[in-house]
OpenMM code with the backbone's topology and positions (N, CA, C; nanometers):
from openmm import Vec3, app, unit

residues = "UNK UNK UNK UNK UNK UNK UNK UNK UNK UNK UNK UNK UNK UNK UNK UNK UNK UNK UNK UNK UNK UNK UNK UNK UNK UNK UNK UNK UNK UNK UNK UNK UNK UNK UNK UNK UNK UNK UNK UNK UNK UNK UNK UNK UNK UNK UNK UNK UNK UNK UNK UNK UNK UNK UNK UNK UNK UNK UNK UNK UNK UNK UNK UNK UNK UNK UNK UNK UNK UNK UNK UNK UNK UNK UNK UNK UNK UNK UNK UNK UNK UNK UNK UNK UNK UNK UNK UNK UNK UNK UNK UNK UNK UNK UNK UNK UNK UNK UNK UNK UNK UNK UNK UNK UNK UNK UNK UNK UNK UNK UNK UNK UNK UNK UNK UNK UNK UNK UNK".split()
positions = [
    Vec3(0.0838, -0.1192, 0.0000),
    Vec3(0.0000, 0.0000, 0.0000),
    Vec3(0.0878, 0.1250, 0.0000),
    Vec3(-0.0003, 0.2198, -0.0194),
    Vec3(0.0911, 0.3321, -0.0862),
    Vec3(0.1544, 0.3902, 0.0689),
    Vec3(0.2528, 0.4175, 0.1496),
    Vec3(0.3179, 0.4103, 0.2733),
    Vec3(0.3380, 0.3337, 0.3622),
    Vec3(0.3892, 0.2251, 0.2515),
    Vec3(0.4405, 0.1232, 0.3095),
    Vec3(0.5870, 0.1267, 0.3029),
    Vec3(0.6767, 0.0669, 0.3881),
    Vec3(0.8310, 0.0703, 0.4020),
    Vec3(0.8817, -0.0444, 0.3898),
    Vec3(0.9981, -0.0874, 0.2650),
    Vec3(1.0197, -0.2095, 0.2780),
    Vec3(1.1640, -0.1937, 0.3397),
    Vec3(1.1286, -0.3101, 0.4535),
    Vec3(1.2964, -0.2606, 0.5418),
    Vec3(1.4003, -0.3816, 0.5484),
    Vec3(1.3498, -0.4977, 0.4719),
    Vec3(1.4542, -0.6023, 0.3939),
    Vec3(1.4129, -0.6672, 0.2698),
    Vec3(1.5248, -0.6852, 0.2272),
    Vec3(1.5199, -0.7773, 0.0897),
    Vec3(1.6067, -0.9254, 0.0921),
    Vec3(1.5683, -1.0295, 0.1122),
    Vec3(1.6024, -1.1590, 0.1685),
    Vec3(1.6672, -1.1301, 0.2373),
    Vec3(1.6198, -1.0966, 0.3350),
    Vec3(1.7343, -1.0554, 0.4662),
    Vec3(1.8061, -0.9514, 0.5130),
    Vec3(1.8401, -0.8809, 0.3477),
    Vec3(1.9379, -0.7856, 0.4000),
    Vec3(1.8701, -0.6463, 0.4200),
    Vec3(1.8925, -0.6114, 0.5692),
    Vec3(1.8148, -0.4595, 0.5907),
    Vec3(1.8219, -0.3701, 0.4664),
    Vec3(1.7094, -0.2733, 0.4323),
    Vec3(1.7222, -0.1570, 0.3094),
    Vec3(1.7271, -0.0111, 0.3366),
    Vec3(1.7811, 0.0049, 0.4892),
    Vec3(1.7979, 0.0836, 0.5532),
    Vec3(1.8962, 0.1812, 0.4869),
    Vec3(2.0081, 0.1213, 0.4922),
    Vec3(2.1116, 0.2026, 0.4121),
    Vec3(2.1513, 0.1461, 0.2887),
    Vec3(2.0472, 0.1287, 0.1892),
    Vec3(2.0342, 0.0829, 0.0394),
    Vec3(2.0327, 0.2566, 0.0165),
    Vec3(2.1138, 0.2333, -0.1300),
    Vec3(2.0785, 0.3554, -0.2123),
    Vec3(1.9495, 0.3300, -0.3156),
    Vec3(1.9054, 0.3886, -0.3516),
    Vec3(1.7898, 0.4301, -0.4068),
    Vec3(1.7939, 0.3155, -0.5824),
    Vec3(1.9729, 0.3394, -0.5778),
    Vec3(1.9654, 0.2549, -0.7310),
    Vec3(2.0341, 0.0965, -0.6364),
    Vec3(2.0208, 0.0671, -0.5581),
    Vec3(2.0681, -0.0912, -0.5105),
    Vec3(1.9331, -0.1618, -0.4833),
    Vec3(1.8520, -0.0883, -0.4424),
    Vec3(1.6885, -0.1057, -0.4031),
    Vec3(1.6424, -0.1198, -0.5050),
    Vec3(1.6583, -0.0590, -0.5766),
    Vec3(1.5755, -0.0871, -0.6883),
    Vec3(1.6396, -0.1976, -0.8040),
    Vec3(1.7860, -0.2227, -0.8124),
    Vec3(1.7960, -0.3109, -0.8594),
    Vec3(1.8165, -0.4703, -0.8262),
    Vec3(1.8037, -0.4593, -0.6724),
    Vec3(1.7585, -0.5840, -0.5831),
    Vec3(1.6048, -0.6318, -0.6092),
    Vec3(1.5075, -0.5165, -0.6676),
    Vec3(1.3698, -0.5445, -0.6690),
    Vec3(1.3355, -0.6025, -0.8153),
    Vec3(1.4347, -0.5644, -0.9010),
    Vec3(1.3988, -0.5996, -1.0216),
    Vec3(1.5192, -0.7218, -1.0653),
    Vec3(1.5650, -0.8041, -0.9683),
    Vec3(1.6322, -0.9243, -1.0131),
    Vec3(1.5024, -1.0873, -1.0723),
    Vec3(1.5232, -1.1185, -1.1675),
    Vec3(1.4349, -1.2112, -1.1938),
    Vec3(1.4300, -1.3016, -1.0951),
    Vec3(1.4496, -1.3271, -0.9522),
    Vec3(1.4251, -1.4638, -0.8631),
    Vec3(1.3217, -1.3876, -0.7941),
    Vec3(1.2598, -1.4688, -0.7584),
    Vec3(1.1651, -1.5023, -0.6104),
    Vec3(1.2437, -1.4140, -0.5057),
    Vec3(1.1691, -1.3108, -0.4822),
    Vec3(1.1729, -1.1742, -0.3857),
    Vec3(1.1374, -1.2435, -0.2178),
    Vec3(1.1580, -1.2422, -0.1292),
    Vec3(1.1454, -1.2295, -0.0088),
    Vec3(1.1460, -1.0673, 0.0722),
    Vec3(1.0329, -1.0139, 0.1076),
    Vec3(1.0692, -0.9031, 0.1179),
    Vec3(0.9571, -0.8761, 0.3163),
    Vec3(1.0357, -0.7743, 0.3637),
    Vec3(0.9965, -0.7843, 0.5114),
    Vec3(0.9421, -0.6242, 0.4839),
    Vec3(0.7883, -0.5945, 0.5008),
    Vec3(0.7228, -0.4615, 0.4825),
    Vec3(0.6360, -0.3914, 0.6257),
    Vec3(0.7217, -0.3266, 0.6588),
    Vec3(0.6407, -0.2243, 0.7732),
    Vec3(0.5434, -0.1612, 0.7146),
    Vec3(0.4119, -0.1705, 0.7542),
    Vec3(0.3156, -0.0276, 0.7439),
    Vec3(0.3004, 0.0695, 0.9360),
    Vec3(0.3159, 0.1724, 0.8060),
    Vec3(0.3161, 0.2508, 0.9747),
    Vec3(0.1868, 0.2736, 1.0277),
    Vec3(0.1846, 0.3111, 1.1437),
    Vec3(0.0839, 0.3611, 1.2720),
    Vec3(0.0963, 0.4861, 1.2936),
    Vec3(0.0864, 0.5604, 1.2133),
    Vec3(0.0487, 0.7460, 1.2531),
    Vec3(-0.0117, 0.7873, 1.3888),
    Vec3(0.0426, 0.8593, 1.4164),
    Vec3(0.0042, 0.9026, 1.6015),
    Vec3(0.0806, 1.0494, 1.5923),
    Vec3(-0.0255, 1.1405, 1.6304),
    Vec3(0.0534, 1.2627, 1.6517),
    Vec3(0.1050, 1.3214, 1.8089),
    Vec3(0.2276, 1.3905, 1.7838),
    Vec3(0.2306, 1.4468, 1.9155),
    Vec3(0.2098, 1.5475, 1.9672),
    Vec3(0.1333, 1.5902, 2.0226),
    Vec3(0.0577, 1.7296, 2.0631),
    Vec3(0.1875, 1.8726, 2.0603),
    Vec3(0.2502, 1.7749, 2.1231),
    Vec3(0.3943, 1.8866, 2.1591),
    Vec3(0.4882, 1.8486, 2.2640),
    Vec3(0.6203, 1.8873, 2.2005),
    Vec3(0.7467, 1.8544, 2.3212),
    Vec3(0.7838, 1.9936, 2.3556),
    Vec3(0.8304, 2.0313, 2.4813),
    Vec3(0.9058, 2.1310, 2.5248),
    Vec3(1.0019, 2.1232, 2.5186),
    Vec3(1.0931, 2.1700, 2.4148),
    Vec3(1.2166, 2.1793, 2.4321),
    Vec3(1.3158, 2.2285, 2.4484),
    Vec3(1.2417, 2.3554, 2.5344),
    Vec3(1.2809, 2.4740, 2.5830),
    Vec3(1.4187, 2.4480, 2.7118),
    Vec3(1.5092, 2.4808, 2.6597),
    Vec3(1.6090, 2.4423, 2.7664),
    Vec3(1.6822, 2.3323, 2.7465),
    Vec3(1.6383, 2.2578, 2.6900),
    Vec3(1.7194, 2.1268, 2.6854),
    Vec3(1.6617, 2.0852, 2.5350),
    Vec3(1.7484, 1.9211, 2.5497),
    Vec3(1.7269, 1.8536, 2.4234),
    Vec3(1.6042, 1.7732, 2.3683),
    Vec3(1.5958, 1.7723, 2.2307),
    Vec3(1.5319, 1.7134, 2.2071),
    Vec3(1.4950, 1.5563, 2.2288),
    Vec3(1.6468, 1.5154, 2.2446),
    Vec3(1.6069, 1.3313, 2.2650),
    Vec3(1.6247, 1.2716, 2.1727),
    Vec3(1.6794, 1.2824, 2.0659),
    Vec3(1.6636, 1.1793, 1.9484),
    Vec3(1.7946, 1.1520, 1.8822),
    Vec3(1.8360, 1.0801, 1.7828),
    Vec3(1.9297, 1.1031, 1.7156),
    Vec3(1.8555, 1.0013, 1.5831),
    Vec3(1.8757, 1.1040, 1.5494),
    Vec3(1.8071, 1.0913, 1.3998),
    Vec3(1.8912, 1.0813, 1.2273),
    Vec3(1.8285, 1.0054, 1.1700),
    Vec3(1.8887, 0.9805, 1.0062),
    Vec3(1.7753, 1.0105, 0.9011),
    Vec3(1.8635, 1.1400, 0.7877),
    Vec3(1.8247, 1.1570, 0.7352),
    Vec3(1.8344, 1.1015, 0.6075),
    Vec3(1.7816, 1.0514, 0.4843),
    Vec3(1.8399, 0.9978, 0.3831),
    Vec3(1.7962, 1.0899, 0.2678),
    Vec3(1.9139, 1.0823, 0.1873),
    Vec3(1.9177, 1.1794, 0.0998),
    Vec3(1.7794, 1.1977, -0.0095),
    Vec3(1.7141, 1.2360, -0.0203),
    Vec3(1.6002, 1.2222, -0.1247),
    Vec3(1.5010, 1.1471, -0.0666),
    Vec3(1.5172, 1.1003, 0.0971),
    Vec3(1.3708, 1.0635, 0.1659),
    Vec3(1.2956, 1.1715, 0.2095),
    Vec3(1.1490, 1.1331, 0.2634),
    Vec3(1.0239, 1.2453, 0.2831),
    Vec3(1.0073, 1.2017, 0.4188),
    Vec3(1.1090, 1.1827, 0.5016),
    Vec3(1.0634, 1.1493, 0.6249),
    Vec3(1.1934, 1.0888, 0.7085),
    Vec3(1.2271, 1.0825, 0.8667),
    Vec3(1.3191, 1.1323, 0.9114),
    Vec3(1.3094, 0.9764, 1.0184),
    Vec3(1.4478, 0.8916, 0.9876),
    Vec3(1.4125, 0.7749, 1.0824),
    Vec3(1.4886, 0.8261, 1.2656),
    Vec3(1.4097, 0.7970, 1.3227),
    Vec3(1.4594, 0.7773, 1.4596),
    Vec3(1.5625, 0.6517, 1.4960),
    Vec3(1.6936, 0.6741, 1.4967),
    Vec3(1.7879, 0.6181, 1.5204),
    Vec3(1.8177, 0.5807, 1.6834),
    Vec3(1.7868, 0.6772, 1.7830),
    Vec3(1.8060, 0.6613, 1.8953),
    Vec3(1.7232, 0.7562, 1.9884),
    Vec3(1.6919, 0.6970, 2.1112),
    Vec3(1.5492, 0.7415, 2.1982),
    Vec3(1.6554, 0.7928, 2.3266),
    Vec3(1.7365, 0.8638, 2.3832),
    Vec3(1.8023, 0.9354, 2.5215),
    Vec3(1.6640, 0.9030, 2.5732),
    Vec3(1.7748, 0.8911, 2.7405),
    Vec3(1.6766, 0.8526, 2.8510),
    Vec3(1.6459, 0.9972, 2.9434),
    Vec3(1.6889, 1.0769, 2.8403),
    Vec3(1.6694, 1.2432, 2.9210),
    Vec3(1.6031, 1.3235, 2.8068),
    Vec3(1.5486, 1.4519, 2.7844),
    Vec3(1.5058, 1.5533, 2.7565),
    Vec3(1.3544, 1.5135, 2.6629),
    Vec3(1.3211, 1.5817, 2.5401),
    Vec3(1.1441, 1.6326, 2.5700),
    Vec3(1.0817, 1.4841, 2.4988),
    Vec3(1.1736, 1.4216, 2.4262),
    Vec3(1.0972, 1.2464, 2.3744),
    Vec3(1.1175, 1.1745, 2.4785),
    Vec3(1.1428, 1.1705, 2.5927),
    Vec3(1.1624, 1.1489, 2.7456),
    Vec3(1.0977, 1.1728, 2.8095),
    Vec3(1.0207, 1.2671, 2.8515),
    Vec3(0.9593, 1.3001, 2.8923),
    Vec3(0.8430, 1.3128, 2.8542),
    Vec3(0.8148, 1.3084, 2.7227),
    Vec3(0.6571, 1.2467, 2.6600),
    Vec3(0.6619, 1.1228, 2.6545),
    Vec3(0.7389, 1.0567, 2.6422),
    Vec3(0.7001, 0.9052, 2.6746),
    Vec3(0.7226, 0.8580, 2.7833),
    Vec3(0.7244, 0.8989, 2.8767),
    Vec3(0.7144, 0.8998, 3.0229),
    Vec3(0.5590, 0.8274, 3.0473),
    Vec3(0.4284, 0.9295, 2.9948),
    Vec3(0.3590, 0.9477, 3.0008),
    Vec3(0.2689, 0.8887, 2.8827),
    Vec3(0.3294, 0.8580, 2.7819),
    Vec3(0.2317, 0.8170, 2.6428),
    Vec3(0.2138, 0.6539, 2.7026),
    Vec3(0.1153, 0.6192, 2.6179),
    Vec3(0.1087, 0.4953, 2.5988),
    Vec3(0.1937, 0.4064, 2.4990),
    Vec3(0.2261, 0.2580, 2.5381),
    Vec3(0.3071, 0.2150, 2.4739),
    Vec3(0.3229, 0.2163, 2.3129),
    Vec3(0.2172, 0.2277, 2.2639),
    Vec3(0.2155, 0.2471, 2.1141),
    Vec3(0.2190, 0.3472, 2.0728),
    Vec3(0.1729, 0.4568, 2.2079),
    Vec3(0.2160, 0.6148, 2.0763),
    Vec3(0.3567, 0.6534, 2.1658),
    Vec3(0.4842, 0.5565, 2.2019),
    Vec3(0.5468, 0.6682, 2.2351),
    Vec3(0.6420, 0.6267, 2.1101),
    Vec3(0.7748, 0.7403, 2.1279),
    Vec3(0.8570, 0.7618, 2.0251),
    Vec3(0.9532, 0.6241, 2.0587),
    Vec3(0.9752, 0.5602, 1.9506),
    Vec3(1.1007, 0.4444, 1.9581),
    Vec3(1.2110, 0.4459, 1.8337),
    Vec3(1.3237, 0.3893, 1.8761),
    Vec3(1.4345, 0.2997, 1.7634),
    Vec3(1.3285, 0.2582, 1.6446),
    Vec3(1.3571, 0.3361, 1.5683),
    Vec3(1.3111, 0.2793, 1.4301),
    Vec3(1.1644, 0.3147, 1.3467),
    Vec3(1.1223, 0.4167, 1.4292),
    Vec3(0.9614, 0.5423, 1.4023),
    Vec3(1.0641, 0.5618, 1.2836),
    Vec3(0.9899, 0.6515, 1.2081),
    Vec3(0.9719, 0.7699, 1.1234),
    Vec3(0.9030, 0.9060, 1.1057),
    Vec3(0.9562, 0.9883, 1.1241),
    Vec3(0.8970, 1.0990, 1.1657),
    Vec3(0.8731, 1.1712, 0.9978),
    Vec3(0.7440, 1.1842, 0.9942),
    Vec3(0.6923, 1.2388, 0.8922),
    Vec3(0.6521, 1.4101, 0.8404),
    Vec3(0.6247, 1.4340, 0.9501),
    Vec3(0.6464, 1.5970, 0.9950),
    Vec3(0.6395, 1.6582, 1.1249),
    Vec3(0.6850, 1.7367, 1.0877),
    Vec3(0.7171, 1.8670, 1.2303),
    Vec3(0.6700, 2.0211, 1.1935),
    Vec3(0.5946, 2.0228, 1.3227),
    Vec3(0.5132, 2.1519, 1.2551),
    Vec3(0.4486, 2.1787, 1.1603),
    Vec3(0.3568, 2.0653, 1.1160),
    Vec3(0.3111, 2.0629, 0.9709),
    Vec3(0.3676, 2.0663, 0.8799),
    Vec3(0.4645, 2.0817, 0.9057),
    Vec3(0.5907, 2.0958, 0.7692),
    Vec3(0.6048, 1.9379, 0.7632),
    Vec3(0.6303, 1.9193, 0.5991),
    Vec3(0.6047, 1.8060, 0.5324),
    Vec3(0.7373, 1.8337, 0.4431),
    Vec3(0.7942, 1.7348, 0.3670),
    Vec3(0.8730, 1.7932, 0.2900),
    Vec3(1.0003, 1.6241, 0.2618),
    Vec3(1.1540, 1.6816, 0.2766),
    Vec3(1.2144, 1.6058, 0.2411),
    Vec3(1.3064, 1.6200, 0.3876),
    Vec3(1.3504, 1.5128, 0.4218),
    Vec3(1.4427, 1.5035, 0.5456),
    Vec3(1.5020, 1.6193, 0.5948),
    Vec3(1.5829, 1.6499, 0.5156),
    Vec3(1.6667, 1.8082, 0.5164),
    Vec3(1.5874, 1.9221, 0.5576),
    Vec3(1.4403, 1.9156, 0.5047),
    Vec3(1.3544, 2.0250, 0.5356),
    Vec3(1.2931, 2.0070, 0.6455),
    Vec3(1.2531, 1.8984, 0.6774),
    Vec3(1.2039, 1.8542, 0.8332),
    Vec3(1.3131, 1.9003, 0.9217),
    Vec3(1.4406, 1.8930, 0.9196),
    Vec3(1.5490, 1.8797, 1.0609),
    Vec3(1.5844, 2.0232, 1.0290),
    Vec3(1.5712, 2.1117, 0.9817),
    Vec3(1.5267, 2.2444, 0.9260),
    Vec3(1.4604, 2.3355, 0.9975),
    Vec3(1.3185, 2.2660, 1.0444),
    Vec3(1.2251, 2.3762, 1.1551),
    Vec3(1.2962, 2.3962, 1.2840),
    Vec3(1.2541, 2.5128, 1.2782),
    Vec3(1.3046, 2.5887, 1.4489),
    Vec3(1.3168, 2.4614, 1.5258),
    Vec3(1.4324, 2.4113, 1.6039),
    Vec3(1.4013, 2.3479, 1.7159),
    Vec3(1.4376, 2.2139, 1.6931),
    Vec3(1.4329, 2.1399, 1.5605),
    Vec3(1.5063, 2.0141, 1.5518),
    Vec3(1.6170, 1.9749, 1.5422),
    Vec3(1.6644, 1.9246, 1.5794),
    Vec3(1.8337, 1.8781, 1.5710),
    Vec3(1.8343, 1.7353, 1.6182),
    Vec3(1.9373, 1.6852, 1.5649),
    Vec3(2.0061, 1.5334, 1.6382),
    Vec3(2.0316, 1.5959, 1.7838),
    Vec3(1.9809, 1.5037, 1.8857),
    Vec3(2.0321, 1.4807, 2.0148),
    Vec3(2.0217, 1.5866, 2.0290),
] * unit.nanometer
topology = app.Topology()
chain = topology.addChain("A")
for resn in residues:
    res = topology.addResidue(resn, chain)
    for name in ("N", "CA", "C"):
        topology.addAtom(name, app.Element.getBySymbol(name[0]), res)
């Protein structure tokens, strides 16, 4: 379905596939094995991240529309909202963050708005 993520190809993660290895892993004539996340959209009202950090350490990929969460700190504002969220909407290893501030766009433009940064 159309936002769906394929995050292996017989095995091998497509995490850090380039755009032309992915695609020419998809178009080999054998029998595909392929491992497909669909995501769970959940918004977050808001982090304070006034003073401190955001919490994340994040990867952007060049020509992606959306921003993977690489790592969750046990301190500042994704810390402190998932303190409190429930287990399925809090932030984890391996989300994708799709926008910030309504801003939609390409990786680069997401980590862009006031206030985002790695860690």
């Amino acid at each position: 379905l159309p936002g769906d993520f394929i995050i292996s190809i017989r095995g091998r993660a497509t995490a850090d596939m380039s755009a032309e290895t992915l695609m020419s892993a998809l178009s080999e004539k054998r029998e595909l094995e392929l491992a497909i996340a669909r995501p769970f959209e959940f918004l977050i009202p808001s982090l304070d991240i006034r003073g401190g950090p955001l919490g994340l350490t994040l990867r952007c990929k060049n020509r992606g529309t959306c921003i993977q969460v690489k790592g969750v700190s046990d301190t500042g504002a994704v810390a402190t909202y998932n303190a409190s969220a429930t287990p399925e909407r809090q932030v984890k290893v391996g989300d994708w963050i799709l926008a910030v501030n309504a801003t939609t766009g390409s990786g680069e433009r997401l980590t862009a708005v006031k206030g985002v940064s790695d860690t």
